[in-house]
C-alpha positions in Angstrom: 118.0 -41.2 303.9 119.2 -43.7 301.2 120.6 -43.4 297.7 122.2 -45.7 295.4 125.7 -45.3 294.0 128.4 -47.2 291.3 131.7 -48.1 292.2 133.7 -46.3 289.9 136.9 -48.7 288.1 139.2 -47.3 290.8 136.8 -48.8 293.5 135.9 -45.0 294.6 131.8 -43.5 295.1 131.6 -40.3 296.0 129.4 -39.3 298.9 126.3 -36.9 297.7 126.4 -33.4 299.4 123.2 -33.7 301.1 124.7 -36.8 303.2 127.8 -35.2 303.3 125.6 -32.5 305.1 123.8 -34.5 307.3 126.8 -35.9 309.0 129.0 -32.9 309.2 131.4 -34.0 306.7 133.6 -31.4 305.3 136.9 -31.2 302.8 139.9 -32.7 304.8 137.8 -34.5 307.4 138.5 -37.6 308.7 136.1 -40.5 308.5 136.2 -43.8 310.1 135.1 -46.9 307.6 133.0 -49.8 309.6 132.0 -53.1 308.5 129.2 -55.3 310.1 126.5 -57.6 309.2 127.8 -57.0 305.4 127.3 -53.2 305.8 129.8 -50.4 305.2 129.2 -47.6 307.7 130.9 -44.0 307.5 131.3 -41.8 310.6 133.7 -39.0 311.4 136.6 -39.2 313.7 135.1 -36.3 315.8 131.6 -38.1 316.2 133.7 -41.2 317.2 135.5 -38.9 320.2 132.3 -37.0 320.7 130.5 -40.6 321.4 133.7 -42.0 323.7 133.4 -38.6 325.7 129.7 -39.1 326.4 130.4 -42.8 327.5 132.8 -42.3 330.0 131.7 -38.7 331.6 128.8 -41.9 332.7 130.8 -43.4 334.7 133.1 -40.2 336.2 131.9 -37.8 338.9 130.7 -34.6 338.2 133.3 -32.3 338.9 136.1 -35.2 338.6 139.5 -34.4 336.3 140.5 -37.7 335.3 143.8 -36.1 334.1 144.3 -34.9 337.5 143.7 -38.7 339.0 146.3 -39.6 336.7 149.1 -37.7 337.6 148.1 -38.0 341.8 147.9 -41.7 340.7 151.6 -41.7 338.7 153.4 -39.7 341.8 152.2 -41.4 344.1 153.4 -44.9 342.3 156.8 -43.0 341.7 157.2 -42.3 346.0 156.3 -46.1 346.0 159.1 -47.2 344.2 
């Protein structure tokens, strides 16, 4: 998909409905800004998480609470000290 936009005078564009669509943006959403290579890229906050979930459950067992390493970790340094 591509389209072209203006600027308007308060350096605002307004994202068309159909890319709006496309990457599940909806009213109130948060959206992450990136620049790169002298491009502007939009994402969502959720897609962000969604893509940091998917990298680490790589590298963790199946089965494996992180949370609960954690806390056996954390008691385990407190009976240490």
């Amino acid at each position: 998909m591509e389209t072209r936009l203006r600027v308007n005078e308060n350096g605002r564009i307004v994202i068309p409905v159909s890319f709006r669509k496309a990457l599940g943006i909806n009213v109130g959403d948060e959206v992450v800004l990136l620049i790169g290579d002298h491009e502007l890229r939009i994402t969502t906050l959720r897609h962000r998480l969604a893509r940091a979930q998917r990298l680490v459950r790589k590298h963790v067992k199946a089965g494996a609470s992180l949370a609960d390493e954690l806390i056996s970790e954390r008691r385990e340094a407190v009976r240490n000290e």
